[in-house]
N, C-alpha and C positions, 0 to 999 in steps of 0.2 A: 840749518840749526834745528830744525821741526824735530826731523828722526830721532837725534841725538835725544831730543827732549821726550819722544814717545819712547825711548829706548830704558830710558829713564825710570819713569813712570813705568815701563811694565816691568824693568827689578825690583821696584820698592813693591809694586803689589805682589808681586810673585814673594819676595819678602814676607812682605804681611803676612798673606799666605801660609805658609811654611811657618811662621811663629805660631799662628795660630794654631794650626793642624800640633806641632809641637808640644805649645801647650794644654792641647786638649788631650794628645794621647800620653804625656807625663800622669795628668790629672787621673785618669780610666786609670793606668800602670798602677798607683798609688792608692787606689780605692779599693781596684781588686786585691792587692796584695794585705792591706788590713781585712778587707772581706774573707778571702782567703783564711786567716789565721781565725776568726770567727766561726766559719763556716766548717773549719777542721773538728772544733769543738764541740759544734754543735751536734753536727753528724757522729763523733763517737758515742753522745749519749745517749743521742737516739738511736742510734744503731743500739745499743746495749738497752733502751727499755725497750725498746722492739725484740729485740729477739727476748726477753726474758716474757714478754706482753703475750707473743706467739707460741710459746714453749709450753706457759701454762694455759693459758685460754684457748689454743687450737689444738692443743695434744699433740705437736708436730714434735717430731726427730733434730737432728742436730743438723741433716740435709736437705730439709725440707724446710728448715729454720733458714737458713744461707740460701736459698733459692730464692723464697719472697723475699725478702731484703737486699739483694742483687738485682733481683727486678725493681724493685722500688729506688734501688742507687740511677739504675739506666734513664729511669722515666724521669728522675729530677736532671739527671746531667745533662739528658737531652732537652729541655725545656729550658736550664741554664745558659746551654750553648746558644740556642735559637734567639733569647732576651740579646743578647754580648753580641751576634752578628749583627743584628738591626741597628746600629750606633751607625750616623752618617755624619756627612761633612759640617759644620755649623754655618751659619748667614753669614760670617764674615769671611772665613774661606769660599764661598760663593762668591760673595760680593768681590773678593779680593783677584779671584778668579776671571769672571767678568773684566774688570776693569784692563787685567793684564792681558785679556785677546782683544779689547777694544785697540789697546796701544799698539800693539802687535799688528793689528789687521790695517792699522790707521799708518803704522811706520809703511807697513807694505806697500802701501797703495800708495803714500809719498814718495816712495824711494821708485817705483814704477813711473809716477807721474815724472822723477825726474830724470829716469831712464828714456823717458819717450822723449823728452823735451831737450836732454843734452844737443842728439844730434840735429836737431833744428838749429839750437843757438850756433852750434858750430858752422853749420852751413849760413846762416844768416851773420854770424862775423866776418866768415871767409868774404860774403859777398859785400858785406862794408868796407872791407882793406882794399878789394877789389878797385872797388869806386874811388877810391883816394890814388892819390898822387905819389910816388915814393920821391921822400924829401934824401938829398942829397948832401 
């Protein structure tokens, strides 16, 4: 009855699990996409007092207006991106994780212990029928 019960116990964590991780990545989904709609706005304005910022204070052309503000797009997006991959798993999804190779590891090593152990009982019954009598 062990395994069944380790077997158990490591769906509901792997469960956990998997709610978790769910409702973290919902949560990220849902932030970025209001950030998103923000961040669309922001960026036109400033794109447009930028370039109007650079046109008159740097005496720059209408190509050289678009180049610095392209570079300047790159270096935020890359700095964006790099914040957004660093997001890892949370303590519960760890913790949840854990627990589901403990039961795992623990079902194994039951179900092995009663791999080894069947063919002994068998030979040690065979040898009790052995020893008795056959009743008639």
């Amino acid at each position: 009855m062990r395994p069944v019960r380790l077997v158990r116990i490591a769906a509901e964590a792997e469960t956990v699990r998997w709610q978790a991780f769910a409702a973290r990545t919902v949560t990220r989904l849902a932030c970025a996409c209001i950030a998103l709609v923000f961040v669309i706005g922001a960026v036109t304005f400033a794109h447009l007092a930028g370039w109007y910022w650079l046109r008159i204070s740097w005496a720059l052309n209408f190509y050289e207006t678009a180049l610095v503000l392209g570079g300047f797009d790159l270096v935020v997006a890359g700095v964006l991106l790099f914040i957004a991959s660093r997001s890892g798993p949370s303590r519960t999804e760890r913790e949840a994780l854990e627990v589901r190779r403990r039961a795992v590891a623990e079902m194994v090593r039951m179900l092995t212990l009663a791999q080894l152990l069947l063919p002994m009982l068998r030979v040690l019954g065979s040898l009790r029928r052995r020893g008795r009598p056959d009743r008639a």
